[in-house]
C-alpha positions as CSV (number, residue, x, y, z in Angstrom):
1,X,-46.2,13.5,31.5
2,X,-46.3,16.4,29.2
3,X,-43.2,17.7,31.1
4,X,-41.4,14.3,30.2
5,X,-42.3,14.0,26.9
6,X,-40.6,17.9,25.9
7,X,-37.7,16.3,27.8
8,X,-37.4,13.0,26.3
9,X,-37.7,15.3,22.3
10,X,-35.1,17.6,24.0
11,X,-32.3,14.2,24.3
12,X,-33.8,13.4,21.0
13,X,-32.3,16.3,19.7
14,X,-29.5,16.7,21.3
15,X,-28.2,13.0,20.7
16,X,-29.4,13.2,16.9
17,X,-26.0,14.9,15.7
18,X,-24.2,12.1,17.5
19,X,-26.2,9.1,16.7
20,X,-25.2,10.2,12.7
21,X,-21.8,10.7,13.9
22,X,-21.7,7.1,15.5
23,X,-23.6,5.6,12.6
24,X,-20.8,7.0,9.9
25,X,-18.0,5.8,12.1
26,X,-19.5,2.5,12.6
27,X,-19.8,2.6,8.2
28,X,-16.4,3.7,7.9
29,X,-14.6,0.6,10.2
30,X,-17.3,-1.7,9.0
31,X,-14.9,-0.4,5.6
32,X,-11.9,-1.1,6.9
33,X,-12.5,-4.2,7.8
34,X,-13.8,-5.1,4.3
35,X,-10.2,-3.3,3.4
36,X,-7.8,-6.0,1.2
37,X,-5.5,-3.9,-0.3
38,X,-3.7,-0.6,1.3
39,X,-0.6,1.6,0.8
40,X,1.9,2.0,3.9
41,X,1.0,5.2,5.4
42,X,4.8,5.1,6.7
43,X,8.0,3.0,6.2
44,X,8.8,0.8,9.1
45,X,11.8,2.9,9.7
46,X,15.1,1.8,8.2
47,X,14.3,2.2,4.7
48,X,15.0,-0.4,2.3
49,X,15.6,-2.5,5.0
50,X,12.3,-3.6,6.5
51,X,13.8,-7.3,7.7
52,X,12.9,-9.2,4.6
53,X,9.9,-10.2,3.3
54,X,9.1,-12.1,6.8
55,X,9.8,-7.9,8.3
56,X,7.8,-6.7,5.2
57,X,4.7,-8.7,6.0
58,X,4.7,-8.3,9.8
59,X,4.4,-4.6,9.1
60,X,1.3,-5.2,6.6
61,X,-0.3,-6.9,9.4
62,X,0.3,-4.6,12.1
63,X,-0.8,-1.4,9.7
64,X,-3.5,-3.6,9.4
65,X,-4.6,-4.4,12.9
66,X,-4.3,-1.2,13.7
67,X,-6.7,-0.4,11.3
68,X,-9.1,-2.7,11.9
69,X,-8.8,-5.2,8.9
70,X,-6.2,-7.6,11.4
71,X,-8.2,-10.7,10.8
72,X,-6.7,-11.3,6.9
73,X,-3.5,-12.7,6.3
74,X,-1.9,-9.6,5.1
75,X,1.5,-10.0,2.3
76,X,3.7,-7.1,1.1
77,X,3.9,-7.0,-2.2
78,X,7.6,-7.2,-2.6
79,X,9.3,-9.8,-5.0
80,X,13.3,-11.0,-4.2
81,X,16.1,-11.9,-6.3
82,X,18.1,-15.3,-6.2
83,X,20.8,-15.1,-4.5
84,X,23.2,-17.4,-1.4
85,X,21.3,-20.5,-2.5
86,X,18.2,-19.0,-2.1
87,X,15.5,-19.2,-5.1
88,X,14.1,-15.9,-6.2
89,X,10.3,-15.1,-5.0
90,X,7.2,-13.0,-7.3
91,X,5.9,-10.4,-5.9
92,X,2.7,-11.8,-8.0
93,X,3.0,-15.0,-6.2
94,X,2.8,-13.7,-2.5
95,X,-1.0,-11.4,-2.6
96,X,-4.1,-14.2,-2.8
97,X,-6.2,-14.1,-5.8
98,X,-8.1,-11.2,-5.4
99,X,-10.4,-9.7,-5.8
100,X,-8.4,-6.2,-3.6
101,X,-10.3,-3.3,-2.5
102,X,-9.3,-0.1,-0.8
103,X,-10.1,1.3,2.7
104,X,-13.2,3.2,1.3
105,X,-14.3,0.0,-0.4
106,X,-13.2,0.4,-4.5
107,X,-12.3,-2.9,-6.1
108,X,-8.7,-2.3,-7.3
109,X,-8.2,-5.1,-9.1
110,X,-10.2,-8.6,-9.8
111,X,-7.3,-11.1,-9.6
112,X,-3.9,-11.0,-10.4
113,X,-4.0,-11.0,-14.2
114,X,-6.4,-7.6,-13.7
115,X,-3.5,-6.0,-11.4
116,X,-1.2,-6.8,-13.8
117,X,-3.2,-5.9,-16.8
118,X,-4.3,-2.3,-18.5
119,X,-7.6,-1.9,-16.9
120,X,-6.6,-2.5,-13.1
121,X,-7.9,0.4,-11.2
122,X,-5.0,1.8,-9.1
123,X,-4.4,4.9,-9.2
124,X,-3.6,8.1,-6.9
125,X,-7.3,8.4,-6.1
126,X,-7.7,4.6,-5.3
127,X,-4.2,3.9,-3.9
128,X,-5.3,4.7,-0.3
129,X,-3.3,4.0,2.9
130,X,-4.6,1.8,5.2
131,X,-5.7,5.3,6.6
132,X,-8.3,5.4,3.7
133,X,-5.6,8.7,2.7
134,X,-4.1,9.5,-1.2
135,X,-0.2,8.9,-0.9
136,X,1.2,12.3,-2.3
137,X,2.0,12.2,-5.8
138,X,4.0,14.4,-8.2
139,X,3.1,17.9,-7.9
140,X,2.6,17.6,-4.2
141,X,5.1,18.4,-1.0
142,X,6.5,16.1,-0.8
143,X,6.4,13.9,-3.6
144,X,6.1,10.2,-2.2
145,X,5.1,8.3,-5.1
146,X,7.7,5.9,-5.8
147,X,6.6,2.7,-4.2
148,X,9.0,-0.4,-3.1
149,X,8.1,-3.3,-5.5
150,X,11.6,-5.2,-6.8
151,X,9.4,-6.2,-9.4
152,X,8.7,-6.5,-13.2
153,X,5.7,-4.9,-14.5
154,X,4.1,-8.7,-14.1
155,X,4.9,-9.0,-10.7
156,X,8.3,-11.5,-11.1
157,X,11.4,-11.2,-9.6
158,X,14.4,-9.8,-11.5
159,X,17.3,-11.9,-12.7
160,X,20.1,-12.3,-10.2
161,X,23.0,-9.5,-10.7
162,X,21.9,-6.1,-10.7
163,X,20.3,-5.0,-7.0
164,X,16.7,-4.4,-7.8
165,X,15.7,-5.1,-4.2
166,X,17.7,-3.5,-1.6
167,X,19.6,-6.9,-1.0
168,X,16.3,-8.5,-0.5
169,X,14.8,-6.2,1.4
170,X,18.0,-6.1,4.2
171,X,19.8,-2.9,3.6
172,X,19.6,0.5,4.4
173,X,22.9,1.8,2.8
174,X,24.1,-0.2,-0.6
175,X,22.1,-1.0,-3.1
176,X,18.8,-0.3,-5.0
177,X,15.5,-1.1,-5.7
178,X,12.8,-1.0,-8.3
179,X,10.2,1.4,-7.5
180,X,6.6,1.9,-9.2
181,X,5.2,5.3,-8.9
182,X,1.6,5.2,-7.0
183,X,-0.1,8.1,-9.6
184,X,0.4,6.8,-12.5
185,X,2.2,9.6,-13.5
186,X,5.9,11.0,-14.1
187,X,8.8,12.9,-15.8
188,X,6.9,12.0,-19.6
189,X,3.9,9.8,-21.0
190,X,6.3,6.8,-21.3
191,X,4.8,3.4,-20.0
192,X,7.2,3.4,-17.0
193,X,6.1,6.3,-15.8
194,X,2.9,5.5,-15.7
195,X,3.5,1.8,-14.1
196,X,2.4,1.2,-10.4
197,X,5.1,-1.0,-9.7
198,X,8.2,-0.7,-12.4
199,X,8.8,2.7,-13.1
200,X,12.6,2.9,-12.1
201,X,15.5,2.0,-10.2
202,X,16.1,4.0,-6.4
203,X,19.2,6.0,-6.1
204,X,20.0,3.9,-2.9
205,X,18.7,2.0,-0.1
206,X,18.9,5.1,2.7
207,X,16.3,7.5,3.3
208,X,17.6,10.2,1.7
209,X,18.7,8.4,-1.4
210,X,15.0,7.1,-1.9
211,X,13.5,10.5,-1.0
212,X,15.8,11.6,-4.0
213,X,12.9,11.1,-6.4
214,X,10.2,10.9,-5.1
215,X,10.1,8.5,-2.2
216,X,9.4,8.0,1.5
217,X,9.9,4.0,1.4
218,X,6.5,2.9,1.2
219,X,5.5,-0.4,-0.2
220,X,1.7,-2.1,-1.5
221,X,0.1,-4.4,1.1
222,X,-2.4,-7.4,0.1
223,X,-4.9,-9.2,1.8
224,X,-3.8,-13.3,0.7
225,X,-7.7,-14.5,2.2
């Protein structure tokens, strides 16, 4: 008995590293599926095209899926301009009523006014992927920051006219969109730099011409539920 007993303490020990290790890992998904708000870790592939809003969201979902937190109706966070008969659509409009938080669990924002508002709490630190990982900001290799939006800092669409959304989210070649930069920080301490989601206009709808300041295509995903 004595002999089962130092064997039995022996597992105990053994096992003890990986009972913590299984514990944490069971925290961290218990996380992600609590997750409501997330940054694409990568675009879908074509740049500013990413099929519409319909393409947008699908991509949310599956980032989402894959990370566990597939039971929520996930939106992008991607208004549209008026245009061939159709009426424009708010970003604003599109996310649920909050409240958002982030892979590791932080309350971004309480509703939509408090996303909209001053005293949201997005942010390079908070701004995770759906990875739980800090988009790379100015300062870093590469600089990422500029986020797809086509929105005005309060979440509508912009008039008809001017491209601000890459032909509604359908080209990779012509056009441009509005882009907010994820760290709240750029070229000077005007308010545009520091806005999440109206900081300035892309040089183009392509890869390269997004990459040009600061981009790698990535756009805000919402949990609507």
């Amino acid at each position: 008995m004595g002999r089962h007993r130092m064997k039995a303490a022996s597992i105990a020990r053994l096992l003890g590293p990986a009972v913590l290790i299984a514990a944490g890992l069971g925290g961290a998904q218990a996380q992600q599926a609590d997750m409501s708000f997330f940054v694409t870790s990568v675009n879908p592939g074509k740049a500013g095209d990413l099929g519409g809003l319909a393409g947008a969201d699908a991509y949310c979902q599956s980032l989402a899926q894959a990370a566990g937190a597939g039971a929520k109706t996930w939106r992008a966070y991607l208004s549209t301009q008026a245009a061939n008969g159709q009426a424009a659509v708010n970003a604003r409009d599109r996310i649920g009523a909050g409240p958002w938080r982030n892979a590791k669990g932080e309350v971004i924002a309480k509703s939509v006014a408090d996303l909209h508002g001053d005293s949201n709490n997005l942010n390079k630190q908070t701004a995770l992927t759906e990875k739980g990982e800090i988009v790379k900001g100015r300062g870093d290799k590469p600089n990422e920051h500029d986020i797809l939006t086509g929105s005005q800092t309060d979440g509508t669409a912009f008039p008809a006219g001017d491209d601000r959304t890459c032909r509604n989210w359908t080209s990779s070649t012509d056009g441009s969109a509005m882009l907010g930069h994820v760290d709240r920080v750029g070229i000077d301490e005007s308010a545009p730099m520091k806005s999440w989601n109206t900081s300035h206009p892309s040089a183009g709808c392509n890869m390269d011409a997004l990459r040009k300041t600061g981009g790698a295509g990535l756009f805000y995903c919402f949990a609507a539920n």
